[in-house]
N, C-alpha and C positions, 0 to 999 in steps of 0.2 A: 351512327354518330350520336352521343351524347348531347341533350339540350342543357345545355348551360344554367338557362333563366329556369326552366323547369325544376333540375338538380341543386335548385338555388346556389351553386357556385359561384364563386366573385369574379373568375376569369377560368379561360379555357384558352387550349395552344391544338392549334390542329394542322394539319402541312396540308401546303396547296392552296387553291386560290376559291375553295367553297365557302361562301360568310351567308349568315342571313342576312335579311335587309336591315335590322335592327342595329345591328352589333358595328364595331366599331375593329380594325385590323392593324396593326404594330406589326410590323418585320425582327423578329425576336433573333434574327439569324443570316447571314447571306444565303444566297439563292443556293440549292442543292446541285454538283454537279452529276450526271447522267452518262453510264457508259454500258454499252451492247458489247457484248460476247458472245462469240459462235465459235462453235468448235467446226474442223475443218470437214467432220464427216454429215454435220448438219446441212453443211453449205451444197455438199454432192445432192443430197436429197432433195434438199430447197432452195428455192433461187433466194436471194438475196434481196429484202425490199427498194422500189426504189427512191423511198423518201422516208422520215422517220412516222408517219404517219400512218404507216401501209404493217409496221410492225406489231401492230397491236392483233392483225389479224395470224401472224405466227404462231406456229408453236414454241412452246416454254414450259421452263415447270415454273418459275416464279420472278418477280423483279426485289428489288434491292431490301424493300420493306417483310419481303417473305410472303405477303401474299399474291396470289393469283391474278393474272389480269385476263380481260374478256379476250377469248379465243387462245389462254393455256394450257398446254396438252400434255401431259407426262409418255 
C-alpha cells in the first residue's frame, strides 16, 4: 500500500475499510456487491462453508480484484 503523505500525493482512493489514523475517509462509491461461485464438481470434493467467514479458508484460484486470498489454491 502506497503512503500518500510520504508520495506527497494530495489524495489517495483505496477499497475497504483500512485508513490510517491521520487521514480522513469519503465514500467515493456505494458499497461493492459480493458473489461466490462453485462449480458443481468443487462442491463433490468440498463441503460447502457454513458461514461466509469459513470461505476464506477454501480453495480458489482468486476473488473479484484478481488477486489471491489467504488459503487460495490453484
Amino acid at each position: 500500500m502506497t503512503d500518500v503523505l510520504a508520495g506527497r500525493y494530495d489524495a489517495g482512493i483505496r477499497l475497504g475499510e483500512r485508513l490510517e489514523k491521520d487521514m480522513i475517509a469519503l465514500a467515493v462509491r456505494p458499497p461493492l456487491r459480493v458473489a461466490v461461485k462453485v462449480s458443481p464438481g468443487c462442491l463433490s470434493d468440498y463441503p460447502s462453508a457454513p458461514e461466509s467467514a469459513a470461505l476464506t479458508a477454501h480453495r480458489r484460484v482468486a476473488c473479484g480484484d484478481g488477486h489471491a486470498r489467504p488459503g487460495a489454491g490453484v
